[in-house]
N, C-alpha and C positions, 0 to 999 in steps of 0.2 A: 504494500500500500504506500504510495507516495503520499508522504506527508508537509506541512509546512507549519513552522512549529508555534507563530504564534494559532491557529486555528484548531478550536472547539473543536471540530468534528475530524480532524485529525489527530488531538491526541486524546479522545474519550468515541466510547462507542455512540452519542449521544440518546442515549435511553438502553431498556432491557431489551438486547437482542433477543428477535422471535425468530429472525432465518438470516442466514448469511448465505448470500453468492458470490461468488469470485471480483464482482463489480461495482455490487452494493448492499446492502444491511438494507432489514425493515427492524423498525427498533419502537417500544411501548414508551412511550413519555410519561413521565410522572407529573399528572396538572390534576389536582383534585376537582376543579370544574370541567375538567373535559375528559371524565373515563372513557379511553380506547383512543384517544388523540396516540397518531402514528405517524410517524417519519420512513419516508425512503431516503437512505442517505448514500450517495455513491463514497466509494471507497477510496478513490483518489482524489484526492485535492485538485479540481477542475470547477475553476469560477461561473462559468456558464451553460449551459445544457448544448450549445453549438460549438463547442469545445468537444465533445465528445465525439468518440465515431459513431456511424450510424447506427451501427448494429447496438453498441452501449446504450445508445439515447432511446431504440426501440425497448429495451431487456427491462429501462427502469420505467418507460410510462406504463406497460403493459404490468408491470410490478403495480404499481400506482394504481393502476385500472382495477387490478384483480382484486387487491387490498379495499380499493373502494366500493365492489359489491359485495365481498365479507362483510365489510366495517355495515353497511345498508340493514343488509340480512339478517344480521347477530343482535346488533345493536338499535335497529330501528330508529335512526335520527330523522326529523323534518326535514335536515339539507346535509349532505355532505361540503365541506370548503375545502378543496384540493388546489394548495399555492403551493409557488416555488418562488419565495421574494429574494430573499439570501443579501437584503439590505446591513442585516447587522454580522454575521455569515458568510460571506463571500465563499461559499461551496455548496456544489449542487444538491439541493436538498426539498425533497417532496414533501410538503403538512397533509395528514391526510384528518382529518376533523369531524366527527359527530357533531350535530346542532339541532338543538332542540330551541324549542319556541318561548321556552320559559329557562334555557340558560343565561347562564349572567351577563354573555353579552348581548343576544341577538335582540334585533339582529344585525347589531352593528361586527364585524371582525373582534377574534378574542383579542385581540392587540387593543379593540377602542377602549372607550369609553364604557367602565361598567354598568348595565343598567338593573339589576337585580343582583338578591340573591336566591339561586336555589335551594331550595329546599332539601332538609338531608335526608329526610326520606328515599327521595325522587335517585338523588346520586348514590345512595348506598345501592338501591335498584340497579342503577349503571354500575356499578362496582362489578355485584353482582355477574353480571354480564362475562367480565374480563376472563374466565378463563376458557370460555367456549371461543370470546375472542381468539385469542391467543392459539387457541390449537386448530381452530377453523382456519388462519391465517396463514399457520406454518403449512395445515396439509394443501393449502391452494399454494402456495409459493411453488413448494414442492411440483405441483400437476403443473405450473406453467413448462414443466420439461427440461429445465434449469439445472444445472448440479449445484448441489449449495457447498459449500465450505465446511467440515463437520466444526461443529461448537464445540470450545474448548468445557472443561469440567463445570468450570466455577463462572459461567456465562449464565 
């Protein structure tokens, strides 16, 4: 993995790896208002998605894509937000986001302006969720036909 050493997401796997492939990681973010918030994050330090070769830039949308009818499915949000800003970041990096109508921010972007709070009921529900996530995600990574990278012990 080419790294560059002031960047995040080259020296941390940015969240709990749920699959690794050769090219990129999808990895579970830890944001208490947003259970199942996921990241595709390529493995090499490359600022831009057109920095990539072709074949890379298709592996990670089609990643992004698959991940985002899991994330639909399992977790049943109002809107998926699938961004790649990489303003603060400068590495290519997919948000993959559950949104529901009554989280804290919609529906403004979780970046805005908070306009509630949820309720903890509501998100222990999503909590809930997370491990069918999690193994829903890994076995579709898997079906996209991919060889993944095996996970080390303690990942």
């Amino acid at each position: 993995m080419s790294q560059h050493s002031a960047c995040e997401l080259c020296s941390s796997d940015g969240g709990e790896v749920l699959y690794r492939h050769a090219t990129w990681r999808l990895v579970l973010v830890q944001d208490a208002n947003y259970p199942g918030f996921c990241r595709i994050i390529c493995n090499t330090h490359v600022k831009e998605m057109s920095d990539l070769p072709p074949q890379q830039r298709q592996q990670i949308m089609q990643a992004c894509f698959k991940a985002e009818q899991v994330m639909r499915d399992v977790m049943q949000p109002e809107k998926i937000n699938l961004a790649s800003l990489g303003n603060m970041t400068p590495h290519v990096h997919w948000h993959i986001i559950p949104r529901y109508l009554d989280d804290a921010h919609f529906p403004q972007p979780i970046w805005g302006t908070q306009q509630r709070q949820t309720d903890a009921t509501i998100l222990a529900e999503r909590l809930a969720r997370l491990p069918a996530l999690k193994t829903a995600l890994s076995v579709a990574m898997a079906q996209l036909g991919q060889s993944p990278e095996p996970l080390k012990a303690d990942s």
